[in-house]
C-alpha positions as CSV (number, residue, x, y, z in Angstrom):
1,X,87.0,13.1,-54.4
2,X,84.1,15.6,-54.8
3,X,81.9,13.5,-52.2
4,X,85.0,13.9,-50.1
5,X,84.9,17.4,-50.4
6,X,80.9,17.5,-50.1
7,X,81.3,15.7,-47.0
8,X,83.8,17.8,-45.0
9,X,82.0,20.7,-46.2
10,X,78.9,19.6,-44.6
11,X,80.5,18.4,-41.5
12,X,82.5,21.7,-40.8
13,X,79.1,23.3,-41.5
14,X,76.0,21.2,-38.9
15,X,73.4,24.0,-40.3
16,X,73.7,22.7,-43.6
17,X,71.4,20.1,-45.2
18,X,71.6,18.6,-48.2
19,X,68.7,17.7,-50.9
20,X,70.1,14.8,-53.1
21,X,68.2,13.9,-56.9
22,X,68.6,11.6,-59.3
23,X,68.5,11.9,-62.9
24,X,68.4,9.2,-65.7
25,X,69.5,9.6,-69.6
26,X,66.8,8.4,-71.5
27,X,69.7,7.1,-74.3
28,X,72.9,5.9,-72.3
29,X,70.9,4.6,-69.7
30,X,68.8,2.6,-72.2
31,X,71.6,1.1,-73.5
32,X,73.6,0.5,-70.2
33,X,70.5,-1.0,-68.5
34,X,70.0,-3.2,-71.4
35,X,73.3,-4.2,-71.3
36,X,72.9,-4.7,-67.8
37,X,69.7,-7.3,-68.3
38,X,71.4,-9.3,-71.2
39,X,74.4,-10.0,-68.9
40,X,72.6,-10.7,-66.4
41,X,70.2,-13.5,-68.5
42,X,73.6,-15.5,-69.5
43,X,75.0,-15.4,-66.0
44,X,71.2,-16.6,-64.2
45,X,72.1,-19.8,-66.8
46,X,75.5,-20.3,-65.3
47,X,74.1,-19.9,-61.8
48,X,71.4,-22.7,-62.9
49,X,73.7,-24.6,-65.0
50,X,76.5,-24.7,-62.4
51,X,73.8,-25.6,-59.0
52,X,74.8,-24.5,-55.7
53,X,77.5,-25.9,-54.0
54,X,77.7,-27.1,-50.6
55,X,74.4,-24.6,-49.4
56,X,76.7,-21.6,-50.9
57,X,74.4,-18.4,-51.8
58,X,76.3,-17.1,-54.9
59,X,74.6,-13.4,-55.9
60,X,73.4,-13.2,-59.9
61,X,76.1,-10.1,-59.7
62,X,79.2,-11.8,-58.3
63,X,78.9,-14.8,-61.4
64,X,82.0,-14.4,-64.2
65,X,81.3,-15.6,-67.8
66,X,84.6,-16.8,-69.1
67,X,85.1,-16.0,-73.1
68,X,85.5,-19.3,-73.7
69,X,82.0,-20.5,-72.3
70,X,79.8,-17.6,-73.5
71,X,78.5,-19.1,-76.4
72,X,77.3,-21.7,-74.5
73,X,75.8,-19.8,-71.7
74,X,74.7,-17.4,-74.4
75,X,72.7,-20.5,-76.6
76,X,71.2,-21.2,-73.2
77,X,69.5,-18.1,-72.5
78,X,68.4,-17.2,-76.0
79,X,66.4,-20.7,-75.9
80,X,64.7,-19.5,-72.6
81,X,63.5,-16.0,-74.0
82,X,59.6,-15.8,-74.6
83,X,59.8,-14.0,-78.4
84,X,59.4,-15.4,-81.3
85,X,62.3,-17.4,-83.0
86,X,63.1,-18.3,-86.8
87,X,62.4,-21.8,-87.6
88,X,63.5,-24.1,-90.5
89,X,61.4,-26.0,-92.5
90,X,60.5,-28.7,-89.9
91,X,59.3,-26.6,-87.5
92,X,62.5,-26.3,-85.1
93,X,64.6,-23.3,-84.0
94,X,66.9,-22.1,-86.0
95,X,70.9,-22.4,-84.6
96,X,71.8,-18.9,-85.3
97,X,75.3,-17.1,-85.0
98,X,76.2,-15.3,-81.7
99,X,75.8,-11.9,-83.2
100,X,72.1,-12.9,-84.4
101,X,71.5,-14.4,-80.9
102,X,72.8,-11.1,-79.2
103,X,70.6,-8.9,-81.8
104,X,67.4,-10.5,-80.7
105,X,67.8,-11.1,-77.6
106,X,68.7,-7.0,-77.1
107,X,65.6,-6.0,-79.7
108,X,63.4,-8.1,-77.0
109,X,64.6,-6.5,-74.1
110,X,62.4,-3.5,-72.9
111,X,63.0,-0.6,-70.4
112,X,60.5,1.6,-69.2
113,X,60.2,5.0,-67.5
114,X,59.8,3.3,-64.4
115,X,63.1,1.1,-64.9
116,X,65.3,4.6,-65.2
117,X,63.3,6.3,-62.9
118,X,64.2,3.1,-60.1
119,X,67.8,4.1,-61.7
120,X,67.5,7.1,-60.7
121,X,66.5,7.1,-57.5
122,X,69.1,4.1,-57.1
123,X,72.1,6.7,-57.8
124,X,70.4,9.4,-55.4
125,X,70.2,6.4,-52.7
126,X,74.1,5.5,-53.6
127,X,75.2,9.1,-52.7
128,X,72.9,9.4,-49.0
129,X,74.2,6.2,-47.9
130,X,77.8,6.8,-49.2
131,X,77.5,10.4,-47.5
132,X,76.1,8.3,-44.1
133,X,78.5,6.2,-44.0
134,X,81.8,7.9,-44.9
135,X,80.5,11.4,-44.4
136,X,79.6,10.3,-41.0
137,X,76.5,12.8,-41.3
138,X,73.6,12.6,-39.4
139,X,70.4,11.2,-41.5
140,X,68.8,14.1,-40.4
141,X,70.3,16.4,-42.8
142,X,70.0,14.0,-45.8
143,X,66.6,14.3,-47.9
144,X,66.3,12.0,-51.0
145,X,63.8,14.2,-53.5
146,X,62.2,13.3,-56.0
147,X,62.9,15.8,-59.2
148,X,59.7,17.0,-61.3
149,X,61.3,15.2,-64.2
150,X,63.8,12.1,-64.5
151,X,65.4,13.1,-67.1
152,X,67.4,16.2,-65.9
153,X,67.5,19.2,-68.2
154,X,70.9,19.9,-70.6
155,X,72.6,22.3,-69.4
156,X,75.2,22.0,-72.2
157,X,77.5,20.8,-68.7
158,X,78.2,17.3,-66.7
159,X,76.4,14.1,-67.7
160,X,72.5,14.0,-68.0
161,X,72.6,10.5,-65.6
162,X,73.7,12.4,-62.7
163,X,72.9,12.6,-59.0
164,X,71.8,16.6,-58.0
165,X,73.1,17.7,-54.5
166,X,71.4,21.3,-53.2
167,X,72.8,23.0,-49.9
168,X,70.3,24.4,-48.0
């Protein structure tokens, strides 16, 4: 609804440009993107597990993990990570629970300040081409900046993963 509103406001207006930023939370987004990583791992062994069918491009996004087969696909990925795993006393890898599986496998995976600053700018880029397209704007009145700082200051209002939109 507001980019609704953002948009009509802009088109009644053709002087008007607008200056769209992105911000990251250095928590939530953390968590979300890790979240984000470690769903993706299980559903790249589906994808391998299940092949491709007749010449069908299936996206890494677009793959469901039933409840009933995320153990599975869960075992499967955990075997593929790179870090360390407890042994037994022969030298093999453990079988550990799900919830011990799902601990690693999240203490392993890493996110950097240039992983939410590519979130950042990802939202700001979501909001220019939503405006584009169902705006019906004119590129030339959209700028995608780039904010001194990621992480957007708290301003005791709205999220701190937000997209910034500046008239000018």
């Amino acid at each position: 609804e507001k980019m609704k509103k953002i948009s009509e406001a802009l088109a009644d207006r053709p002087s008007l440009s607008l200056d769209i930023a992105g911000y990251a939370d250095k928590d939530q987004d953390v968590d979300g993107l890790k979240h984000y990583r470690f769903d993706r791992k299980l559903k790249i062994q589906k994808l391998g597990n299940k092949g491709k069918k007749d010449g069908e491009s299936v996206s890494v996004d677009e793959v469901k993990i039933e409840q009933e087969e995320y153990l599975k696909y869960l075992t499967m990925a955990y075997k593929q990570e790179p870090f360390p795993k407890p042994r037994n006393m022969l030298g093999l890898v453990k079988d550990l629970p799900q919830e011990e599986m799902e601990n690693l496998m999240f203490t392993h995976i890493e996110v950097t300040d240039e992983d939410l600053q590519a979130l950042a700018q990802q939202r700001a880029a979501a909001v220019h081409d939503y405006l584009l397209t169902t705006g019906k704007l004119e590129a030339g009145r959209l700028f995608l900046v780039e904010p001194k700082s990621i992480f957007a200051p708290r301003t005791g209002r709205g999220k701190s993963s937000r997209v910034e939109l500046t008239m000018k």
